[in-house]
C-alpha positions, -999 to 999 in steps of 0.1 A, spaced: -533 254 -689 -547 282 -664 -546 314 -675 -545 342 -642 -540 383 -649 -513 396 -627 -507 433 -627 -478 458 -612 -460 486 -612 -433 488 -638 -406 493 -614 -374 475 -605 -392 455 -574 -410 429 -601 -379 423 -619 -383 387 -601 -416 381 -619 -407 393 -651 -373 366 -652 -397 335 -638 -423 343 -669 -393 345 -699 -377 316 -680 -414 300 -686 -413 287 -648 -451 293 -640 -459 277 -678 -438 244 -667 -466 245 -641 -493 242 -666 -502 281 -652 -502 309 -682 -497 337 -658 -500 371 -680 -485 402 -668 -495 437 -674 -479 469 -665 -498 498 -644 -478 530 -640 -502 546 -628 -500 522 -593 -521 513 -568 -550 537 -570 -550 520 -606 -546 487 -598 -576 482 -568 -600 495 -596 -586 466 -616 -592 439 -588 -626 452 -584 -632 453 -618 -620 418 -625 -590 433 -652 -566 415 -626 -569 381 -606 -536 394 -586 -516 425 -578 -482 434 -564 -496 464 -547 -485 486 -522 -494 471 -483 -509 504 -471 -533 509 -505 -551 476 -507 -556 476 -468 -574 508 -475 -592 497 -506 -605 460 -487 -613 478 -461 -634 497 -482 -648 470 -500 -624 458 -524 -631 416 -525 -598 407 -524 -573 397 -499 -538 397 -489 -519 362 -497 -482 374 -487 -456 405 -481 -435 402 -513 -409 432 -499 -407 436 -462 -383 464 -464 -396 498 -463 -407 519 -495 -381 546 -500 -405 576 -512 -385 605 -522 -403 639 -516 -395 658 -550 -402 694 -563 -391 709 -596 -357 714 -604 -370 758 -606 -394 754 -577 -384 781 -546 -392 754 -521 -362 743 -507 -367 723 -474 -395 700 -464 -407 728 -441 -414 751 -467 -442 724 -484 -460 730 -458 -502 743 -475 -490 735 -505 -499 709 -532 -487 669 -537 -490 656 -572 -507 623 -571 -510 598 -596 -545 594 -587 -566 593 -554 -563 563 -527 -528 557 -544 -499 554 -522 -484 587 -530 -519 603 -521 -513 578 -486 -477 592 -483 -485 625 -480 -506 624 -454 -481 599 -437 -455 627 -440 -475 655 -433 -481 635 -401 -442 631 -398 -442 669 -399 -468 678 -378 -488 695 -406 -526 695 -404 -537 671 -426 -568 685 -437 -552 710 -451 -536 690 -481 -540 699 -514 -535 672 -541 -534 676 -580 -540 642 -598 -514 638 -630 -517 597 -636 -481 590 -640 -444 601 -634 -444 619 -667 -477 635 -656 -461 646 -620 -431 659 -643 -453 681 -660 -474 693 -629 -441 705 -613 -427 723 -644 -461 737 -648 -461 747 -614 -501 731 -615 -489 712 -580 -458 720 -556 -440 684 -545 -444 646 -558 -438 620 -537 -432 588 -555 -400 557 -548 -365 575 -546 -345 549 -569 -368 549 -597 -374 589 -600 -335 595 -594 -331 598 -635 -354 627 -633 -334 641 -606 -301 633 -625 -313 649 -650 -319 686 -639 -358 679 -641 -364 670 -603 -349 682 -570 -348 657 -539 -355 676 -510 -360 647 -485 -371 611 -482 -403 597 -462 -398 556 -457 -431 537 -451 -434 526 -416 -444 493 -430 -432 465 -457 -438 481 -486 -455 458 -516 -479 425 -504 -492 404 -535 -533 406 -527 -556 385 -551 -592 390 -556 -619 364 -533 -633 348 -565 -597 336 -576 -587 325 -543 -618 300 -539 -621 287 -572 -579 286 -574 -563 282 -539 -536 259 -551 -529 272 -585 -520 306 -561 -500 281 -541 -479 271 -567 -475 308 -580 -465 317 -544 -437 289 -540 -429 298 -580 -422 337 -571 -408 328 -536 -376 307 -551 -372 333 -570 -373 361 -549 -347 340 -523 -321 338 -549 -324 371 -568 -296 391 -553 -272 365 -558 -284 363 -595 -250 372 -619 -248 408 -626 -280 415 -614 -271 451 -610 -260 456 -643 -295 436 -661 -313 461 -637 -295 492 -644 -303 484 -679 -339 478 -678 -348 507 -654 -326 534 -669 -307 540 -635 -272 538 -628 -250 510 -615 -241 522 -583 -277 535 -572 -289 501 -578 -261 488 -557 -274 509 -529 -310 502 -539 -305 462 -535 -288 468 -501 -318 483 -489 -344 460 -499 -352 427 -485 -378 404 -500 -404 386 -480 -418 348 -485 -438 354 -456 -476 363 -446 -486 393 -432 -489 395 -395 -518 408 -374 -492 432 -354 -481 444 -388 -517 447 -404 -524 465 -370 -496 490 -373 -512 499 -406 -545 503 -398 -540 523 -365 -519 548 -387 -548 550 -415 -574 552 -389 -553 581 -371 -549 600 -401 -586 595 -409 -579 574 -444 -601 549 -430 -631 551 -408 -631 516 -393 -604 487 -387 -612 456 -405 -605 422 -389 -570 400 -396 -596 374 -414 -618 402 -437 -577 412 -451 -554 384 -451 -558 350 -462 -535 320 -456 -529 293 -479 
């Protein structure tokens, strides 16, 4: 049996991987794919690929172009959600800020650099017509960390995905004072170069594995209630959640890879544009 490291964030977006492991679909394969949960994200998980702690990574589109382009050996074998990331732009529940405007020169909470809530706020400070050099960022790991930051008052807003930090808000600990969608599918599966030309098929077969699954999740029974459970969120936001998010079986185009890399290279997280064949790979 193969054994392959696949890492992710522990959000409701992998829910599709987690059901095809318990269901031992990729073991009926002869594949012992072993999952491990990053919370800390994508800054987190391109250290892993380059490290070798993961063979492959559901990881945010607009991270690991940065991080290949940067010299990351891995590449991109398929969009796994082409829907947008929904990142709510959050300040403590005490803070004095009270619209986006007023966030303006002050400072994000990121769970680390080169993550994608580092990558959002420049994205919306963009949006806003802020100068982006003048962004301030306080690393704090995780959501508890951010939590902590912006009831400390160590950093001003948090950007992270709406659904999954709307307990927080619920809760009296977090305010929402606007959302920032990616301009670009939000999570791509990229797998590190060694993996993909000593194991093109066994990747294959994990693709077509996660693919049938992905094409009949939202018609799964009481799929919003097994999620609500797992991720702590109630019934009706994941409702609205699943009716925005679409899943993808498909590879990344080169308009869509351009798209990203014209907005990094304009807001100056990349200094060069790296070709369709250095990113993607298609199996």
């Amino acid at each position: 049996m193969k054994q392959l490291k696949i890492a992710g964030v522990p959000e409701h977006f992998n829910l599709p991987w987690h059901l095809a492991i318990e269901n031992k679909e990729f073991e009926s394969q002869n594949i012992d794919l072993q999952w491990t949960d990053v919370p800390e994200g994508t800054g987190k998980m391109c250290q892993m690929l380059r490290n070798g702690e993961t063979d492959i990574a559901v990881i945010l589109s607009e991270g690991i172009v940065k991080d290949i382009v940067g010299g990351n050996p891995s590449k991109i074998v398929q969009v796994y959600v082409d829907s947008p990331l929904i990142w709510g732009i959050h300040v403590g529940a005490q803070s004095k800020f009270k619209t986006l405007g007023d966030l303006e020169n002050t400072k994000a909470a990121i769970s680390r650099l080169g993550s994608g809530s580092q990558l959002m706020a420049y994205v919306n400070a963009n949006n806003q017509n802020w100068k982006t050099d003048n962004l301030q960022f306080e690393i704090v790991n995780t959501i508890d960390g951010a939590v902590g930051a912006l009831t400390e008052g160590t950093a001003d807003y948090f950007m992270w995905e709406r659904f999954m930090t709307k307990p927080l808000v619920d809760k009296g600990i977090f305010r929402r004072i606007a959302d920032c969608p990616t301009p670009w599918p939000c999570f791509v599966i990229a797998v590190r170069n060694e993996v993909l030309e000593n194991n093109p098929e066994i990747i294959k077969q994990i693709l077509n594995i996660i693919n049938k699954k992905t094409i009949s999740f939202k018609s799964t029974p009481d799929i919003d209630a097994v999620l609500a459970e797992k991720y702590h969120q109630k019934r009706e936001d994941i409702q609205e959640w699943l009716s925005l998010t679409d899943w993808s079986q498909k590879q990344l185009s080169n308009e869509m890879l351009n798209n990203i890399q014209n907005q990094l290279l304009e807001l100056k997280i990349i200094d060069k544009i790296g070709t369709f064949d250095e990113i993607v790979k298609t199996l």
